[in-house]
N, C-alpha and C positions, 0 to 999 in steps of 0.2 A: 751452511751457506753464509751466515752472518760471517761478518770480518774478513770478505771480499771486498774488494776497490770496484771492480766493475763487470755487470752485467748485463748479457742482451735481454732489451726486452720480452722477449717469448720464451724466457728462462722467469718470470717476475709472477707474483699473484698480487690480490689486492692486499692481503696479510702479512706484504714485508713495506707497509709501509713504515713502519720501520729500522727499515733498512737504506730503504732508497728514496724514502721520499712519497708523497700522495699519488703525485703528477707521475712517476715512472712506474709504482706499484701498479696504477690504475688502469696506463696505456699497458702494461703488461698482461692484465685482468683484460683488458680488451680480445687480447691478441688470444688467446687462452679461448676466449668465447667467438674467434670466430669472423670477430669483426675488423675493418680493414685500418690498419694503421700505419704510418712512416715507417720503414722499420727504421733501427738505431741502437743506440746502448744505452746505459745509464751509470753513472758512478755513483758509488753509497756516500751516507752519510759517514763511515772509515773513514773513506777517500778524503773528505774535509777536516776531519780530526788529524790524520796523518797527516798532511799536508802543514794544518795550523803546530801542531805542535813539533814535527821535526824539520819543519826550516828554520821554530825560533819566534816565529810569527805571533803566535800568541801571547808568549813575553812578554815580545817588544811590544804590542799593543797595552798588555797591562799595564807596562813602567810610563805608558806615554798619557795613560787616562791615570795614573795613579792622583795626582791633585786638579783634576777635572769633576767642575760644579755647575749645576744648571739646570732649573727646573722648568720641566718639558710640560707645562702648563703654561707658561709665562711666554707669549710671543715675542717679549725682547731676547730671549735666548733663543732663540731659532736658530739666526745666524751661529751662535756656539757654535750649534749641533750639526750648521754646517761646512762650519768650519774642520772639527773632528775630523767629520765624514771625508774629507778630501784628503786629510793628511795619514788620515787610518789606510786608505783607499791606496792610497801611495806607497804605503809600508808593504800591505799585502799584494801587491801587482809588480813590488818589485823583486819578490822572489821566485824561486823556481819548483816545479814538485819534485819529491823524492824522485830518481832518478830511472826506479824502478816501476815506477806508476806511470811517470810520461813514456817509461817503451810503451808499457800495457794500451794507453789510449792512445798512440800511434797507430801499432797493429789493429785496435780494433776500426780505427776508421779506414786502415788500409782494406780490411776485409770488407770495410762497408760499400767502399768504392768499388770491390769487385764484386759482392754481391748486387748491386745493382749497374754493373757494367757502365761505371761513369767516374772519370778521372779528376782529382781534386774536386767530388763529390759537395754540393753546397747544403751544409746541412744550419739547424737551429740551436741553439744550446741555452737550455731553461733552466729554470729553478726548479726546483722539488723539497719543500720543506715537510718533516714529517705530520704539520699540521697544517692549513691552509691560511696563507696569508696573502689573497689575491692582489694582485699590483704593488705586494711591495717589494719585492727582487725585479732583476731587471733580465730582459731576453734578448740574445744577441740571433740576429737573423743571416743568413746565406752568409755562412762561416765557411772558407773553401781553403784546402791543405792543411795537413799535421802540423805545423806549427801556428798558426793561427786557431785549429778548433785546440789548442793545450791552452794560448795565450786566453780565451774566453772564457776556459774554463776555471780559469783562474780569476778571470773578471765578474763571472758570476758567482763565487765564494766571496770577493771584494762586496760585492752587492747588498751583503747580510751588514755590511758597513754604511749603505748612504743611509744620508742624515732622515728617510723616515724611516726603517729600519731601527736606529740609535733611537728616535723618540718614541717609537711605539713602546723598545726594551724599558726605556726610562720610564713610559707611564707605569710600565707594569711591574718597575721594581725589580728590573731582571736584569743580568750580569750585562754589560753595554761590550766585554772583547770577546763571545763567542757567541753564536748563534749557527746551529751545525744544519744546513740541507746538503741532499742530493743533487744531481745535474743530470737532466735528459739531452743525449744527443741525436737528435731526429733528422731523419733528409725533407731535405726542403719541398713541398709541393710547391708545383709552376700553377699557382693558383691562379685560375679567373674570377671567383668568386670564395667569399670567404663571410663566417662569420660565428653566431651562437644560437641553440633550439634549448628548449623547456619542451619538458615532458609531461607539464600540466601548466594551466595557463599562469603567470606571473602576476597577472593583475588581479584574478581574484582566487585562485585556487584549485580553478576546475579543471580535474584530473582527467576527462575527456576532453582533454584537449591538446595539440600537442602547437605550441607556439616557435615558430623559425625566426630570425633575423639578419641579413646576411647585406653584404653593399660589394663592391667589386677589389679584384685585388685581394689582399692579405687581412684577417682579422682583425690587426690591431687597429685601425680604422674603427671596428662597430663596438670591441672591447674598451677602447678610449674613451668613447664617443664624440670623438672626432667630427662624424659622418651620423647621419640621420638615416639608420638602415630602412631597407625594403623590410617586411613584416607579411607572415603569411598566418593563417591560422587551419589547421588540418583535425576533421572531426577522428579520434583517434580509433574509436570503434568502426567506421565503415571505411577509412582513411579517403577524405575525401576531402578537398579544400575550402574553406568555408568563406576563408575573406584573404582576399591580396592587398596590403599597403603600397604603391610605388612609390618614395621619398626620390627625390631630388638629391643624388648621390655628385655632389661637384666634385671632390676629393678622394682618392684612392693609394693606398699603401702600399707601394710597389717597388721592384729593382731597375735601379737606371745601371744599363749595361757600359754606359758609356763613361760614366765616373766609379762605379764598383761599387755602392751604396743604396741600401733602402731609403727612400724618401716619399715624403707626399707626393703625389704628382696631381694634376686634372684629367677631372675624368673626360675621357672625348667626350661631345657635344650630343652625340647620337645615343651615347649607353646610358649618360647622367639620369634621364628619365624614365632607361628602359627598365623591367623587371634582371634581377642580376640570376634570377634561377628559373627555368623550363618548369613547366606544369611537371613534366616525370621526374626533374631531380626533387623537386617538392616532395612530391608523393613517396619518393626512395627515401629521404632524408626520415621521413616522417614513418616509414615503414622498422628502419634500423632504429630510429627512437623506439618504438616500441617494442623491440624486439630486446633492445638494452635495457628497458627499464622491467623489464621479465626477468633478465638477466640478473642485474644485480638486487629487483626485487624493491624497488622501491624509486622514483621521482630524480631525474637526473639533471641535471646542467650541464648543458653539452659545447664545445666547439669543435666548430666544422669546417673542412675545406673542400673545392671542388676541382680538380686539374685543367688544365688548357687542352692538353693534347694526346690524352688518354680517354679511351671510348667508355659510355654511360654503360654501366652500372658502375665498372671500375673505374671511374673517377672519383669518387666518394672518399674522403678520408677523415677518420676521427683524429684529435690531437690533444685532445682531454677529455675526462667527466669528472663526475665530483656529485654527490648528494645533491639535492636542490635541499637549499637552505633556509628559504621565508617562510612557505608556507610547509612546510615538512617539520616545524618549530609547534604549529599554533594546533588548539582544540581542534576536532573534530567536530562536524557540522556538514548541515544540508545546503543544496544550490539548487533553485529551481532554472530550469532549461523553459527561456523564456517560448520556445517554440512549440516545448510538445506540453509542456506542462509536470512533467516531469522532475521527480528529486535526482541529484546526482552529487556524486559524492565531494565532496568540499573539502580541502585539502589543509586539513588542520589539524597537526597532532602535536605531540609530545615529543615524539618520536619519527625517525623516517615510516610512512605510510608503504605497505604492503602493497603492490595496487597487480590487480589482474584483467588480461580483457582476451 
């Protein structure tokens, strides 16, 4: 399997993350157990190797950083670094893939388009690095026709080049003209609501608990934090809701049809207030947490989206997980459940937590 360009997701497990990436391994491992995903493809990490080094690309970026000085602690260098970053960005955007890889991801979104019976198909095209570097590659959203999901695909290899990408490499002392991820190509949900759930509470630990967050429109809204999400809390053992936040959601991430771009937009006046998820997708959302975190066997970090115009239960869709990563770090310890009196397990290890219910 290794030293493939590109695969479908429902061909992927979580154990090529090195291959394809976290993000594409992951949503593959999804698909594998069951649970409902975009379908899409993914290209490996190959695909960026080949690309960097038989157009040339990689070179030319070396001969261009070769007397390039600047230390990524000093905020007068910033600018440098973003300077670099545009002109690096430029190098790599201006060339083309091997010839033989741009048929390959052609066809495969030709095929996507017909498996979901939808013509210039608008899908997402992410990063997938083989370690997680959350927000620092960039996600191009409702990418629609072959020659635009090649051109992004391209733009998100470029990505491993802006200027935080370069200063992260610089703190760590790491080569500044390669940085190898994957790329997921997922179809776009017509999302009405969107957002992130924990599979144990985030603020202190407690793993009966399963914590949602979500505001209207597309994720990157509550991901950014743009938007002050709605907040739900679900007792995980009897799945049952414990406390609803409603935030004041003014702002929403969305496609204006009429210019061909994602933008912020306002949220109508009647929704801003309203809850962005139904008592039942609560309780679903919160049931498939559980079920996932059986799954992979230990505390998840999840995002989530919900459809416009597809019927409940099938509207549900996963578009990442990933380890939860705070309290799945720290010691092991008790939490008393101020209600019943009760120890419950407290979410602090070493190690990702086992957890059963």
């Amino acid at each position: 399997m290794e030293g493939n360009c590109i695969y479908w997701l429902e061909e992927l497990r979580s154990s090529d993350n090195g291959i394809v990436g976290k993000k594409c391994a992951n949503l593959g491992e999804l698909m594998q157990g069951g649970f409902r995903v975009p379908p899409g493809f993914a290209l490996s990490i190959t695909a960026y190797e080949r690309f960097m080094m038989e157009s040339g690309v990689k070179e030319e970026i070396a001969y261009y950083l070769r007397n390039f000085k600047a230390e990524p602690k000093d905020m007068s260098d910033a600018l440098e670094f973003e300077r670099i970053a545009k002109d690096i960005r430029a190098i790599v955007e201006a060339e083309k893939m091997p010839a033989d890889m741009e048929d390959d991801v052609r066809q495969h979104y030709r095929e996507l388009c017909r498996r979901t019976n939808r013509t210039d198909l608008p899908v997402a095209t992410r990063s997938a690095g083989p370690s997680s570097h959350p927000g620092q590659y960039e996600t191009y959203l409702h990418v629609r026709g072959e020659e635009d999901v090649v051109q992004n695909i391209i733009r998100v290899w470029s990505s491993t080049f802006n200027a935080r990408s370069l200063l992260a490499r610089a703190r760590h002392r790491l080569p500044l003209d390669y940085d190898h991820i994957g790329v997921a190509v997922l179809t776009m949900v017509d999302a009405k609501a969107a957002g992130v759930l924990f599979t144990l509470n985030p603020v202190n630990g407690d793993l009966s608990k399963i914590v949602i967050e979500g505001s209207w429109g597309l994720g990157e809204a509550v991901v950014s934090g743009t938007v002050t999400p709605d907040s739900f809390v679900v007792d995980k053992i009897v799945l049952e809701i414990e406390e609803k936040r409603i935030a004041a959601k003014l702002r929403q991430y969305a496609y204006n049809t009429q210019i061909g771009l994602m933008e912020y937009q306002d949220t109508p006046h009647d929704l801003a207030t309203t809850s962005c998820l139904e008592d039942r997708e609560i309780l679903e959302l919160a049931r498939i947490a559980k079920k996932m975190e059986g799954y992979f066997g230990c505390a998840q970090d999840v995002e989530w989206c919900v459809a416009k115009d597809i019927p409940f239960p099938e509207n549900i869709f996963l578009v990442q997980t990933r380890p939860e990563s705070v309290w799945s770090k720290k010691e092991q310890g008790p939490l008393l459940d101020k209600k019943t009196g009760f120890e419950l397990l407290f979410a602090q290890a070493t190690t990702p937590i086992k957890v059963k219910f």
